[in-house]
C-alpha positions as CSV (number, residue, x, y, z in Angstrom):
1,X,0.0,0.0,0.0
2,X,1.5,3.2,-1.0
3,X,0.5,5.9,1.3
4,X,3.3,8.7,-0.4
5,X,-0.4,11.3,-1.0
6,X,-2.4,11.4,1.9
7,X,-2.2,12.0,5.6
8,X,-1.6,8.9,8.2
9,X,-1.3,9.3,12.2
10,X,2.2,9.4,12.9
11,X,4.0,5.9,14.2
12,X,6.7,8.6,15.9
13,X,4.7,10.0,18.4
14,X,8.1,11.3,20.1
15,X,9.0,13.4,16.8
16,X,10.5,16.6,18.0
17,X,9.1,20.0,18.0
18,X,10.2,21.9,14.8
19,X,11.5,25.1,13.3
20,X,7.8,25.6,11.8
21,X,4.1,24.4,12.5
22,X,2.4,22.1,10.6
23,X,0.2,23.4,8.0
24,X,-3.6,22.7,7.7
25,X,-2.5,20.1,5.1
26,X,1.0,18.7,7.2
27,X,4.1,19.5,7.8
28,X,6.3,21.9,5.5
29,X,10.1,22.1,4.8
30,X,11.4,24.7,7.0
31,X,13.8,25.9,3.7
32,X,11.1,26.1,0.8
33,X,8.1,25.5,2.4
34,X,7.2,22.6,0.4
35,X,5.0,19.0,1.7
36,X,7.5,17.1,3.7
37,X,7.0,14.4,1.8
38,X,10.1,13.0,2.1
39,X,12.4,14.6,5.0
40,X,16.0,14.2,5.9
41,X,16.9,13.1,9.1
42,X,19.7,11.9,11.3
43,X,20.2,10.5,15.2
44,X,18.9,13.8,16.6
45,X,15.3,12.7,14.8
46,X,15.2,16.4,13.9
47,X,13.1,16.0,10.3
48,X,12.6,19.6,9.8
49,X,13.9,19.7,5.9
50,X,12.9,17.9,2.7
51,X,15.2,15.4,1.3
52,X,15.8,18.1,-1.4
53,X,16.8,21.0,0.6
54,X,18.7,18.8,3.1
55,X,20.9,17.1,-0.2
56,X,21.4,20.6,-1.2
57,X,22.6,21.6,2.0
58,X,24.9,18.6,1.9
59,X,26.5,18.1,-1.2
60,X,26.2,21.8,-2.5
61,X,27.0,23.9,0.5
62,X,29.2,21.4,2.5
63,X,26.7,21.7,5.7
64,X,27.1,18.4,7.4
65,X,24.9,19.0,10.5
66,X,21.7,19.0,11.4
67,X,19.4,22.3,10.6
68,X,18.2,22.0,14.1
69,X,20.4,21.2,16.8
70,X,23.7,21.3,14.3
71,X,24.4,17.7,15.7
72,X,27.1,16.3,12.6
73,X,24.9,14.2,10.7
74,X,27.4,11.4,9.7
75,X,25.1,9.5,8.0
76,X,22.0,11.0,6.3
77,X,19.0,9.3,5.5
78,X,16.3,10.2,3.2
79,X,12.8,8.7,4.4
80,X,9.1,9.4,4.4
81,X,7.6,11.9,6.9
82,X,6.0,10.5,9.8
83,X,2.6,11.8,9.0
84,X,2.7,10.1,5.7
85,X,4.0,6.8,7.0
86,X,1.1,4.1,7.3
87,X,1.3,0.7,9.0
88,X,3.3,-1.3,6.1
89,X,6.2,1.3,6.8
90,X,8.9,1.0,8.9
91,X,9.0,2.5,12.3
92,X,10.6,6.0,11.5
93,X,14.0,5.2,13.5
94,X,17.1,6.4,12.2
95,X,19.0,3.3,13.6
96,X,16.4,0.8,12.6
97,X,15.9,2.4,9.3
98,X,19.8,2.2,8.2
99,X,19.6,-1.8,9.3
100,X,17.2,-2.5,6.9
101,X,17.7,-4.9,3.6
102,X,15.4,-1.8,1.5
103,X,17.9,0.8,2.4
104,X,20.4,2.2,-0.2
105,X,23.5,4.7,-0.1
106,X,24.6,7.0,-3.2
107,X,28.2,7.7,-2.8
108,X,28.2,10.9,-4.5
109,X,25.6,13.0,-2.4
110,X,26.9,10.6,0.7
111,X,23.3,9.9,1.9
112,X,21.2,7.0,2.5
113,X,18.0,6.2,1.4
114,X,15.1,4.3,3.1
115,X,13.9,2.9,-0.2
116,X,16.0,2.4,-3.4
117,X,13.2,4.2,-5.3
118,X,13.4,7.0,-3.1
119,X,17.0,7.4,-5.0
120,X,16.3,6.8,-8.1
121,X,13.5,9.6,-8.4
122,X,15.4,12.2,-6.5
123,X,18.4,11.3,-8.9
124,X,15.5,11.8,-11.9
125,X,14.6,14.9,-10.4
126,X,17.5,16.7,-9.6
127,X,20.9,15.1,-11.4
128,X,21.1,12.9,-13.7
129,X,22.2,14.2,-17.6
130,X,18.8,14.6,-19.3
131,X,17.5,17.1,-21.4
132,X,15.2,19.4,-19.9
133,X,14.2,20.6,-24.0
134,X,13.2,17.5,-25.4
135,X,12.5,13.5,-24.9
136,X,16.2,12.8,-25.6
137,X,17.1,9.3,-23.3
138,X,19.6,10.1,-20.7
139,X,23.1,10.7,-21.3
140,X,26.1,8.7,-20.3
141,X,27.8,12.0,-18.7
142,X,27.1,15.8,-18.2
143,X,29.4,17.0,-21.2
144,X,27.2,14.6,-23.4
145,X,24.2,16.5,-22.4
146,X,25.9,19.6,-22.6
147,X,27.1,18.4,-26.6
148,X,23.3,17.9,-27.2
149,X,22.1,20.8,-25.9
150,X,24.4,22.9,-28.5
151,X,23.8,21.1,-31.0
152,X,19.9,19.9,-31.1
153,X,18.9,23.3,-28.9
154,X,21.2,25.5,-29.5
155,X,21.9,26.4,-26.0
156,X,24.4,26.0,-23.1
157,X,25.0,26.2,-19.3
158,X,26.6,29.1,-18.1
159,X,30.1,27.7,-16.9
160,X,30.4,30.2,-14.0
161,X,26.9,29.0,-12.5
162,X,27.8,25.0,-12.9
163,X,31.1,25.7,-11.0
164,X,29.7,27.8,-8.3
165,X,25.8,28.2,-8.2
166,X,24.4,26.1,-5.6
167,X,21.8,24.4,-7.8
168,X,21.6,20.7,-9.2
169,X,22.0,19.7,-12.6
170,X,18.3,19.8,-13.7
171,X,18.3,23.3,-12.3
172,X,21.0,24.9,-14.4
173,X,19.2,27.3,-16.5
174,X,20.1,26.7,-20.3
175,X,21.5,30.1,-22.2
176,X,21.1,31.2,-26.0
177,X,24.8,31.7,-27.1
178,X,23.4,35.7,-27.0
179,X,21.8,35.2,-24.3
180,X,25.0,33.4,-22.0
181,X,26.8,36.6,-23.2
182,X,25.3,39.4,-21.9
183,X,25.0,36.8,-18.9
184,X,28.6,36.9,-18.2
185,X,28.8,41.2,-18.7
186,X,26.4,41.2,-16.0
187,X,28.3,42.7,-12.8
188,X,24.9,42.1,-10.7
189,X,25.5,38.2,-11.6
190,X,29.3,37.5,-11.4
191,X,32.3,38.5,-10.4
192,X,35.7,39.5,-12.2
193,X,39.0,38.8,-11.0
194,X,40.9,42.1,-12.2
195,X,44.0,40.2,-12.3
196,X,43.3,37.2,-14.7
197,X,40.0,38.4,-15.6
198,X,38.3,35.0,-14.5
199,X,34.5,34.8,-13.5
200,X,33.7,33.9,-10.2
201,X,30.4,33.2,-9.2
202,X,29.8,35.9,-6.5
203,X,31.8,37.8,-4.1
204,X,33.1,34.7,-2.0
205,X,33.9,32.4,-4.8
206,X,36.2,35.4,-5.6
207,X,37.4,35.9,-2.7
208,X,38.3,32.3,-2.5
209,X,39.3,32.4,-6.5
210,X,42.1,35.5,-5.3
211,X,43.6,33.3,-1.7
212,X,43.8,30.1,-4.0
213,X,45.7,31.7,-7.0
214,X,47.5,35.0,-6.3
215,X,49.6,36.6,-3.7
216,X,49.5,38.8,-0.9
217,X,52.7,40.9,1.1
218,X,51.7,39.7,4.8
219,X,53.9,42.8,5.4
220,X,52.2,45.3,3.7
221,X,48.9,44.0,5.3
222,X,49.9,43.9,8.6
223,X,51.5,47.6,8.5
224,X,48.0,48.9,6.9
225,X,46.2,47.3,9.7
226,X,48.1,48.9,12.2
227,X,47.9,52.5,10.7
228,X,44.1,51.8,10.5
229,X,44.1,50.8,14.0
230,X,46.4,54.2,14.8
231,X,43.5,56.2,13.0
232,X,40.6,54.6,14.0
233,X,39.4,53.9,10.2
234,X,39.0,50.7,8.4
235,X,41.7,48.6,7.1
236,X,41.9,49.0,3.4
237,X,41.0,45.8,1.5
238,X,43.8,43.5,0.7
239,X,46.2,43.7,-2.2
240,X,47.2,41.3,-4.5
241,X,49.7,40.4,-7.2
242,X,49.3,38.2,-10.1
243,X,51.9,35.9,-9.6
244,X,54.8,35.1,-7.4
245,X,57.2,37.2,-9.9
246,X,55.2,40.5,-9.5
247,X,54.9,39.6,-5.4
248,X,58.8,39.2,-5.5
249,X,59.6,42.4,-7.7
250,X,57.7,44.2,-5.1
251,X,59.6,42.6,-2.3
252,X,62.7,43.9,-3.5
253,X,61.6,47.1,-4.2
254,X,60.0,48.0,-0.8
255,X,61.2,45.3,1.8
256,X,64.7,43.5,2.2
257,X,65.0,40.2,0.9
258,X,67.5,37.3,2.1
259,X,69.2,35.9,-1.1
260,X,71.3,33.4,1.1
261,X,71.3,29.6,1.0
262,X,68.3,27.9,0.9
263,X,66.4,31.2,1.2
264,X,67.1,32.4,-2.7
265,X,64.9,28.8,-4.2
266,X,62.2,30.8,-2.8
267,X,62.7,33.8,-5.3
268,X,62.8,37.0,-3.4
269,X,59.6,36.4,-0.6
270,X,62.0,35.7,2.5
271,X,61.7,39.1,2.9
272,X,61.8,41.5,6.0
273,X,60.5,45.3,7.0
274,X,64.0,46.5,7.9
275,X,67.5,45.6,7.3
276,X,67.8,44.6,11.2
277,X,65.9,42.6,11.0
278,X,67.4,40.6,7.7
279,X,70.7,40.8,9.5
280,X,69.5,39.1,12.2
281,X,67.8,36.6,10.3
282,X,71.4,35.9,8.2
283,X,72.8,35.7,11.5
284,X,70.9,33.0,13.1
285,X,69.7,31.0,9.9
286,X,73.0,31.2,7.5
287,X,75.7,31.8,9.9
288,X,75.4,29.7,12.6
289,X,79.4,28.6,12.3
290,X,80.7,31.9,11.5
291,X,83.3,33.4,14.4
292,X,82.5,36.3,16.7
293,X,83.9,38.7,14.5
294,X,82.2,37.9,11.4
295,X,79.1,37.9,13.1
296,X,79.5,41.6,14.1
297,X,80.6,42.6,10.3
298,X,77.1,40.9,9.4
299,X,75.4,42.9,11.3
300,X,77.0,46.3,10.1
301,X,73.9,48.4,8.5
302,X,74.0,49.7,5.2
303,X,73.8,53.7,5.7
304,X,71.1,55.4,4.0
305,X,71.1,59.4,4.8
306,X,71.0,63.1,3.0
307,X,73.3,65.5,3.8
308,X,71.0,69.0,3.6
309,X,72.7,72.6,3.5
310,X,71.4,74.2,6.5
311,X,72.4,78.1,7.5
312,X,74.9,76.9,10.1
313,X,76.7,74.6,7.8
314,X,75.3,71.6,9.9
315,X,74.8,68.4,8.1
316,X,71.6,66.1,8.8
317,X,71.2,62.5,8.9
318,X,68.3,60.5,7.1
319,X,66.1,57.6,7.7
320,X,67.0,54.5,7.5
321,X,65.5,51.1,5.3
322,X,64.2,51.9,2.1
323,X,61.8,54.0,1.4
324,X,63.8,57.1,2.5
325,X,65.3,60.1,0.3
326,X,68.5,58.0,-0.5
């Protein structure tokens, strides 16, 4: 007897209380609002999303816990609501329900499922390669659904969106070649990287996109922070470089770089704010058997001053490190 359309009394009378009332006509995801027909649910018993809100959370956001009580949810199981189990249904027990023969586990959302059909129409519905356009039988793999897209509709996913948008497969909205143009121009939509000029899906993915693949002076950043600090302002935002060469080339320029031993494989970013402070580190890290003597020649500073006329004939001294009017 398949009970999956109508109301039945509730076999877990201990179910807990949840993030939103029942409706008139049951129980509701607590995400979209939608019938909990089927519900996600782990040790905690909390059944409070659908199985497609809860996959989402899972295996598009990386939220492994429960929406609840944020107890991990190890394993997740996909199973019909309580008020629409009926007496040929198991008890609704997480424990029990994972024991049973009927239960099935897809390896690429991590989830279990209380009923092998429960899978395969949630895999229907939400991932596998099918054409949303036509009848077409499914495909073997997304780039042959993508192949027949262009070439029977026409169309295409937008490539930014299927890296980062937080939507299944069967959700990807499908683009006129026009149309995925003035897509990508959109600033509202994406974000640029102004270094590589690579979409990004929003303002995190870029902000991961830029700590993944270009490089910041922790120096710079930490002496802005403290003059914001000084001034009461915000820091500025952080700066990047395109590549390690352009991060080096500014090391040299405006820091003081240790070119000794094993220090020079990492191309000009052993780098320091003052010359002391090199010095010191030559001392301790590349001349640990040098004599007495040659340890105090290493730390002789280089001496960077401007001599200014002045009425009396006096002579002034400069700053020192770079940056001065050397």
């Amino acid at each position: 007897a398949d009970c999956r359309d109508g109301p039945r009394t509730p076999r877990h009378q201990g179910l807990q209380q949840g993030l939103m009332p029942a409706s008139a006509t049951g129980p509701e995801c607590a995400l979209c609002c939608e019938p909990l027909l089927l519900t996600a649910v782990g040790p905690c018993a909390h059944a409070e999303a659908c199985a497609k809100c809860e996959l989402r959370r899972r295996s598009l956001y990386g939220e492994r816990s429960c929406l609840l009580c944020r107890a991990p949810l190890a394993k997740l199981l996909i199973a019909r609501h309580p008020h629409y189990r009926c007496s040929v249904d198991a008890p609704f027990s997480h424990a029990q329900l994972l024991a049973s023969t009927e239960v099935r586990h897809d390896s690429e959302w991590d989830a279990w499922f209380e009923k092998g059909q429960f899978l395969t129409d949630l895999r229907q519905t939400l991932a596998d390669p099918k054409c949303t356009r036509c009848e077409a039988p499914t495909f073997r793999n997304v780039d042959a659904l993508r192949a027949h897209l262009k070439s029977a509709h026409a169309l295409a996913h937008c490539g930014v969106c299927a890296r980062g948008a937080p939507l299944f497969l069967r959700e990807q909205p499908c683009f006129s070649a026009v149309a995925l143009k003035m897509h990508l121009r959109d600033p509202k939509l994406h974000a640029t990287c102004v270094l590589c000029k690579q979409s990004c899906y929003n303002s995190e993915a870029l902000d991961k996109h830029m700590t993944d693949n270009h490089w910041r002076c922790s120096m710079c950043e930490a002496a802005a922070v403290r003059l914001a600090r000084a001034s009461g302002e915000d820091p500025p935002p952080r700066l990047f470089y395109a590549a390690h060469a352009d991060l080096a080339a500014h090391s040299r320029a405006q820091h003081f770089v240790c070119d000794k031993g094993e220090c020079l494989e990492a191309g000009g970013l052993i780098a320091f704010e003052t010359e002391a402070e090199l010095k010191t580190h030559e001392i301790a890290m590349h001349l640990t058997g040098a004599s007495r003597r040659q340890r105090q020649q290493a730390l002789r500073l280089t001496p960077n001053f401007t001599v200014r006329a002045s009425g009396n004939g006096a002579g002034g001294g400069g700053s020192g490190g770079r940056g001065g009017d050397g």
